[in-house]
C-alpha positions as CSV (number, residue, x, y, z in Angstrom):
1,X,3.3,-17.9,-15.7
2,X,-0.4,-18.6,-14.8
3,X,-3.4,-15.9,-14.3
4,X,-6.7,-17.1,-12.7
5,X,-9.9,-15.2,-12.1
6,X,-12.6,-16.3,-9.8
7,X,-15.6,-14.2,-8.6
8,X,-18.1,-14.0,-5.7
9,X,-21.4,-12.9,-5.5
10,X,-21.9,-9.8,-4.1
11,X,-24.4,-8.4,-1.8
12,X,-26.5,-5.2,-3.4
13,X,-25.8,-2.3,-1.5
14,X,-25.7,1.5,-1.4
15,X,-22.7,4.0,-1.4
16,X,-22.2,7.1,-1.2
17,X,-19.6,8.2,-4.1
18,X,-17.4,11.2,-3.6
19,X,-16.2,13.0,-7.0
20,X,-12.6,11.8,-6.1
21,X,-13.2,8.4,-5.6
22,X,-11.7,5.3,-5.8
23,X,-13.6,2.6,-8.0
24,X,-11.3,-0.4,-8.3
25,X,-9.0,-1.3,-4.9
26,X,-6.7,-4.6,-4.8
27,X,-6.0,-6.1,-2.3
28,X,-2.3,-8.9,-1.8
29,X,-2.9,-11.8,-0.9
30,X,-0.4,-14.6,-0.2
31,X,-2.2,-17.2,2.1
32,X,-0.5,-15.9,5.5
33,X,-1.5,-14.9,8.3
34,X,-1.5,-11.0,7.2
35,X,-4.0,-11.8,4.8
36,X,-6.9,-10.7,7.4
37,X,-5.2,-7.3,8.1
38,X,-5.2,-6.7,4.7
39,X,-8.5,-7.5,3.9
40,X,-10.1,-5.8,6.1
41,X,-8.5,-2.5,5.2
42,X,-9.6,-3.6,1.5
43,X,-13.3,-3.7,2.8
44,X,-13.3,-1.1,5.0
45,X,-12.2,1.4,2.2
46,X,-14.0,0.0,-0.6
47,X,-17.2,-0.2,1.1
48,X,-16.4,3.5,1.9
49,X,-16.3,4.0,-2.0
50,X,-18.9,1.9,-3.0
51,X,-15.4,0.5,-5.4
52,X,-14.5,-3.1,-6.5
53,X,-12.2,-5.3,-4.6
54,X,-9.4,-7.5,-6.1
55,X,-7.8,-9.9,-4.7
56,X,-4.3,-10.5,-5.8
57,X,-2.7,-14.0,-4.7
58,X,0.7,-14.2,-5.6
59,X,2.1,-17.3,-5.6
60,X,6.0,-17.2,-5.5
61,X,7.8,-19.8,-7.4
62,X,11.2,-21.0,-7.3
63,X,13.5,-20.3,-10.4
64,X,14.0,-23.6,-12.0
65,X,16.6,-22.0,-13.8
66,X,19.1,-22.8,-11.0
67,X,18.3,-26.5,-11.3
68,X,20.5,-28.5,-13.3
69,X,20.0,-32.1,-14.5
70,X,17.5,-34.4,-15.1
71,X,17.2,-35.0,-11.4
72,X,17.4,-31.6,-10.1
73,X,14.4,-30.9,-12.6
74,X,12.3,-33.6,-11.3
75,X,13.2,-31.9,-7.8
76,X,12.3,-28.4,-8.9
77,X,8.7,-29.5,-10.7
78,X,7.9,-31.9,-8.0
79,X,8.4,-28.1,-5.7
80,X,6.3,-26.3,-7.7
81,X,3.6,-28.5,-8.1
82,X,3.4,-28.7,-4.1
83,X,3.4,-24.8,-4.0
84,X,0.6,-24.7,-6.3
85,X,-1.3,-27.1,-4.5
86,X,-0.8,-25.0,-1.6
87,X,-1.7,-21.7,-3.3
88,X,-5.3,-23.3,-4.7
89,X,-5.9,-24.9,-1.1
90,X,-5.4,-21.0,0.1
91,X,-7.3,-19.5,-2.4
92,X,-10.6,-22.2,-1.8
93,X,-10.5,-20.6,1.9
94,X,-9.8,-17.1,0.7
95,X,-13.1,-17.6,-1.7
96,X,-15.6,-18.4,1.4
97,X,-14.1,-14.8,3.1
98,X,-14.6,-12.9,0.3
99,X,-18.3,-14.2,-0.2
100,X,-19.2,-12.7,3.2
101,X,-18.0,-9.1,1.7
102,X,-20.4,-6.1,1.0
103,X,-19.1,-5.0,-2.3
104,X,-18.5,-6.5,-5.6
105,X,-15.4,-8.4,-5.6
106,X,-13.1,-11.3,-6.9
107,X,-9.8,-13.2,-6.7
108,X,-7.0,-13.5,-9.2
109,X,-4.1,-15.5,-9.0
110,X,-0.6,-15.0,-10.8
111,X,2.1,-16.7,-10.3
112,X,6.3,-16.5,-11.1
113,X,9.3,-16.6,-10.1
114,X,10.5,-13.8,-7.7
115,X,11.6,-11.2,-10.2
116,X,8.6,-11.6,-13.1
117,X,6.1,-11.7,-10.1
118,X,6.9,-8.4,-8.5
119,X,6.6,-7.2,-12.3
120,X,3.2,-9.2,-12.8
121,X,2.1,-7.2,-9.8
122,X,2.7,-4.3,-11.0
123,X,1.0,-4.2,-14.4
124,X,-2.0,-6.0,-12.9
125,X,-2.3,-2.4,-10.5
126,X,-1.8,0.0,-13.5
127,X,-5.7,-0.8,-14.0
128,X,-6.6,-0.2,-10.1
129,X,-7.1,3.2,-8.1
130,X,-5.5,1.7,-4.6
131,X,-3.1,-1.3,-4.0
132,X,-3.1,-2.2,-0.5
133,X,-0.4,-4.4,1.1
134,X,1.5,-5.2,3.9
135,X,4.7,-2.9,5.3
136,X,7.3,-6.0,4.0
137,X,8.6,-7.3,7.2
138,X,9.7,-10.7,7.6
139,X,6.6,-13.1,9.0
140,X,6.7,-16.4,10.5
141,X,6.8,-17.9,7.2
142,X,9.6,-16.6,6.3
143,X,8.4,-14.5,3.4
144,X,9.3,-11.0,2.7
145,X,7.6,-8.9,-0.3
146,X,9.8,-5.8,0.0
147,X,10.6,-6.6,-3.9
148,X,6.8,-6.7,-5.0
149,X,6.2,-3.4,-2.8
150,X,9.2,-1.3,-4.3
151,X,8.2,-2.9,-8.0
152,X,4.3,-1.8,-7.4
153,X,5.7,1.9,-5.7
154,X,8.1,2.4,-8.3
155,X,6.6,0.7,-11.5
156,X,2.6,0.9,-11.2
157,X,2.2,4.2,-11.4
158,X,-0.5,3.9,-8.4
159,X,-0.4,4.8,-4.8
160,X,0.5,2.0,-2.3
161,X,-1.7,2.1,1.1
162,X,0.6,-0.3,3.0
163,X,-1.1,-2.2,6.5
164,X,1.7,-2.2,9.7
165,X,1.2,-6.3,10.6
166,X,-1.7,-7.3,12.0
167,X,-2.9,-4.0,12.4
168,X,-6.5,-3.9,11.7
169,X,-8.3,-0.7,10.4
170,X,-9.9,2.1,12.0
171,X,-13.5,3.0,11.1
172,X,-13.9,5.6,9.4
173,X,-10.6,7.5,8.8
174,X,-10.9,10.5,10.3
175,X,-7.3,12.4,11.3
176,X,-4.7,12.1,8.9
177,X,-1.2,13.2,9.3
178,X,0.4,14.5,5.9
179,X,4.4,14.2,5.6
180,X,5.3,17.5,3.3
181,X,7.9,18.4,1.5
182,X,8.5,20.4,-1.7
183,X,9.1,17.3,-4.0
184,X,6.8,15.8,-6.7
185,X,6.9,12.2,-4.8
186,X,5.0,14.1,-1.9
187,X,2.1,15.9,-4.6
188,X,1.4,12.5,-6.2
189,X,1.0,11.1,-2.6
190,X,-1.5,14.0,-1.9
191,X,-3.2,13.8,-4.8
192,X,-3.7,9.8,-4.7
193,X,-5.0,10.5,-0.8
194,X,-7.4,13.1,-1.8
195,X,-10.3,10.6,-1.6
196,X,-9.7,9.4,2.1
197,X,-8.6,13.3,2.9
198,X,-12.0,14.0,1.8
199,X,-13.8,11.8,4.1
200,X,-11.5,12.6,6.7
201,X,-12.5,15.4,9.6
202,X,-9.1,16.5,9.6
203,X,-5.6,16.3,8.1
204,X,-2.6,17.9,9.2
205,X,0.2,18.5,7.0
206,X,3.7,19.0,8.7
207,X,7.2,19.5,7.0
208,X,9.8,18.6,9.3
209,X,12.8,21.2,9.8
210,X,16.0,19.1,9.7
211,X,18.0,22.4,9.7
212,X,17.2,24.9,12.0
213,X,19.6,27.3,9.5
214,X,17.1,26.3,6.3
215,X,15.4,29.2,4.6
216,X,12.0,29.5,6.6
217,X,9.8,31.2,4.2
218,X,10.1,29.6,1.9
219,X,9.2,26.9,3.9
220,X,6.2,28.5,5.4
221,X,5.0,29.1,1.6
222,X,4.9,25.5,1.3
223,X,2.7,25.0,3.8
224,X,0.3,27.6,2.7
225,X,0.5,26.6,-1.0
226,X,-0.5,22.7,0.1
227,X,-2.7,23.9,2.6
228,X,-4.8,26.3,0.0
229,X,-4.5,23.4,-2.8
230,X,-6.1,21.0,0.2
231,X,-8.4,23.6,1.2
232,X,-9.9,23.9,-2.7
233,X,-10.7,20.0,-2.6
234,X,-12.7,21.0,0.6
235,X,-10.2,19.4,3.0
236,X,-10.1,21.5,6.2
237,X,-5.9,21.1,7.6
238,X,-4.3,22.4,10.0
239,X,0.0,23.3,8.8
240,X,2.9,22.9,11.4
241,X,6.4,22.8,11.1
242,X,7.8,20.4,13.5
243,X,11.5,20.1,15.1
244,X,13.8,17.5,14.6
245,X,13.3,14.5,16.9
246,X,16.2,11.8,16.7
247,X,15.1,11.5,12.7
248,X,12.6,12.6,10.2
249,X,10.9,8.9,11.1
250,X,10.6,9.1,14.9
251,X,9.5,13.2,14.0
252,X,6.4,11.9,12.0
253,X,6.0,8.6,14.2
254,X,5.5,10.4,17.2
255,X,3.4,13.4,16.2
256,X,0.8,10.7,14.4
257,X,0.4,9.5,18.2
258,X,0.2,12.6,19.4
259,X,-3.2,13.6,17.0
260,X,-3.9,9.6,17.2
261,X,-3.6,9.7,13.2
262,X,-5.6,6.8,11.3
263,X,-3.3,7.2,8.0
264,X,0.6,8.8,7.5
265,X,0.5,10.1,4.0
266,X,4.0,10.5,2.3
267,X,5.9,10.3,-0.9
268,X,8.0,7.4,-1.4
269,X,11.8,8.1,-2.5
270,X,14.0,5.8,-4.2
271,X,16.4,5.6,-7.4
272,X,16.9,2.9,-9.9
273,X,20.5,0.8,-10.2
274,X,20.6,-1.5,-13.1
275,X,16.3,-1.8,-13.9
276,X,16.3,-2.6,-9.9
277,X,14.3,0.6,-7.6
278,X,16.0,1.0,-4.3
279,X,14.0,2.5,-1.3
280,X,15.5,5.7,0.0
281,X,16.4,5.8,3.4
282,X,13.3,7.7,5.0
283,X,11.2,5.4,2.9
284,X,12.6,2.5,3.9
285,X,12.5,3.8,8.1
286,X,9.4,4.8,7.8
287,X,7.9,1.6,6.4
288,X,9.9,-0.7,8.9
289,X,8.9,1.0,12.1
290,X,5.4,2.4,11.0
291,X,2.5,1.3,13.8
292,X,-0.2,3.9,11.6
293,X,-1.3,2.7,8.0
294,X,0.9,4.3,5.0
295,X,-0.4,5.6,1.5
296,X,2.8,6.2,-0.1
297,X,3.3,7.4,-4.0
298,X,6.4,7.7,-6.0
């Protein structure tokens, strides 16, 4: 296991700092192509915060402990020593992008095996506000951080603003759609959002009514209670409950197109099986098919 930091100059400017604020934002990075995506959500709201960005390059190892035999050693370090190679060639290029950023900023580098990264990842965003990565689909390359993104949901204790690939961001944020339901995974998300619902012109907070049988007040007190908490923060929202489309997914989906939504806001469900988090079903959906940018929290 190996941990580099590298930092850029910055250039001196001015921000405007909300009470809820985020100060310190990190950013993946993994030398593909969704790197710029990312990044530019990264700026984009840390420029909005006058906050820190760090970068996080993760550099995914293979575990030599399958490798058996003086040869099959050789094989395995003569591997990782191209990956590294690789990973400080992407990092040299990633250095000149950050250098044209407006806020303070710099580059770390860890680097493991599949399981102990995802891990790594997550203790290194314990001390951040705001992770941002990508929704883990497969790329060109083949790679697929669904494991870092559960271990960082699950294990960080931080909010996870996830980028739909190469989706690059709006400027500013200003509708957001808010996924509601009475659970504490949806109040964490809310409360990790309430910077970006501040800045925002609008949120809308829907709960979607899977049973048309289900006890409507109480789900109508819902909405009022979430919409009073929102309103105290000095969000201005608008509450609807919406009707079952073909599934609680394609419900949110399409209603965040209907507003034209810059961010989906919702908790992120999941239960543990042996020390490993599983996404839950909606979770999982949601972060597959998503074309809007997610801030999830568990």
């Amino acid at each position: 296991m190996k941990a580099d930091i590298s930092s850029t100059q910055p250039l001196d400017v001015t921000a405007s700092v909300h009470p809820d604020s985020y100060k310190n934002i990190t950013v993946h990075l993994d030398g593909s192509t969704q790197d710029e995506a990312r990044i530019s959500h990264g700026e984009m709201l840390a420029a909005s915060f006058g906050s820190h960005l760090t970068g996080l390059f993760t550099c995914l190892l293979p575990d030599i402990s399958i490798y058996t035999g003086d040869m099959g050693t050789a094989a395995s370090m003569d591997m990782v020593d191209q990956i590294q190679q690789r990973a400080t060639a992407a990092i040299e290029r990633l250095q000149l992008r950050f250098q044209r950023l407006s806020i303070t900023n710099e580059i770390r580098r860890i680097e493991d095996a599949a399981g102990w990264l995802s891990s790594l990842v997550a203790t290194q965003v314990r001390t951040s506000d705001l992770f941002i990565g990508s929704c883990p689909r497969k790329d060109e390359a083949g790679a697929d951080w669904r494991r870092l993104i559960e271990a960082t949901l699950f294990e960080s204790g931080r909010s996870v603003y996830l980028v739909p690939p190469e989706q690059q961001p709006r400027q500013p944020i200003q509708t957001v759609l808010i996924g509601w339901t009475d659970t504490k995974e949806a109040g964490r998300a809310v409360a990790e959002a309430l910077p970006l619902l501040q800045l925002a012109t609008l949120a809308k907070v829907v709960t979607v009514k899977e049973d048309e049988q289900a006890g409507n007040l109480n789900e109508d007190v819902d909405l009022a209670d979430i919409a009073t908490y929102l309103a105290r923060h000095g969000v201005e929202t608008v509450v609807e409950a919406l009707p079952l489309a073909q599934d609680v997914t394609t419900t949110l989906l399409q209603e965040a197109h209907r507003i034209s939504a810059d961010l989906i806001v919702a908790g992120a469900y999941g239960h543990s099986r042996v020390r490993e988090w599983i996404m839950g079903g909606t979770t999982v959906e949601l972060i597959e098919k998503t074309d809007v940018p997610l801030l999830m929290a568990h």
